[in-house]
C-alpha positions as CSV (number, residue, x, y, z in Angstrom):
1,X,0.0,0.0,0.0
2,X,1.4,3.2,-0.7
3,X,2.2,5.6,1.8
4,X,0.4,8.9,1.9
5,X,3.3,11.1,0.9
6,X,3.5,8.6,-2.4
7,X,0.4,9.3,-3.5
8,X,-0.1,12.1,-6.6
9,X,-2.8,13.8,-6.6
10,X,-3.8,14.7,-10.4
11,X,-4.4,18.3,-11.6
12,X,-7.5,20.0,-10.1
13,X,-7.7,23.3,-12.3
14,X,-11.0,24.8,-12.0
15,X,-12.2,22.4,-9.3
16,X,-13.6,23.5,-6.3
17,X,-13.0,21.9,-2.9
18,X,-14.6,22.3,0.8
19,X,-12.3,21.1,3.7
20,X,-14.3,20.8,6.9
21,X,-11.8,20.9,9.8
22,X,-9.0,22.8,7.7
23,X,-7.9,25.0,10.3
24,X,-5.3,22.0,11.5
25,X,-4.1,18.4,11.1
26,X,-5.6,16.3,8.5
27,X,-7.9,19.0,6.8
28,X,-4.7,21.8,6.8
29,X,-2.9,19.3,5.3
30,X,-5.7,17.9,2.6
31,X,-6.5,21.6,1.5
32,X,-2.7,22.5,1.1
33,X,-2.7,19.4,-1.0
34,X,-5.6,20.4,-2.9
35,X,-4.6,23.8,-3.6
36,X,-1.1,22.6,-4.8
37,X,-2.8,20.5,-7.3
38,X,-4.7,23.5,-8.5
39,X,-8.3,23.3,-7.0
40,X,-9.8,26.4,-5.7
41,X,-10.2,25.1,-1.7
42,X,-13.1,26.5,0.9
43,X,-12.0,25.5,4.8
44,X,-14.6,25.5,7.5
45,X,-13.6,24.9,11.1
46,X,-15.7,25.2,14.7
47,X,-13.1,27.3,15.7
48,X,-12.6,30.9,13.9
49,X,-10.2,32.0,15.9
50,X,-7.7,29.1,15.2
């Protein structure tokens, strides 16, 4: 299985995304991904000021 780091994600131009807990962790880490392959990423968190 490969590991997460191996995996390419394919180009994402004019895509949109929404990344519910972005503000941290595993959503920060999804939308940075995401936006690196060229989608056009939304986060939401619970906590605004974080």
């Amino acid at each position: 299985m490969p590991r997460p780091t191996d995996i390419i994600i394919s180009p994402l131009d004019g895509k949109r995304a929404v990344v519910t807990g972005g503000n941290s962790g595993l959503g920060l880490e999804t939308a940075r991904r995401l936006a690196a392959a060229g989608a056009s990423v939304v986060l939401t968190s619970r906590d605004p000021e974080r």
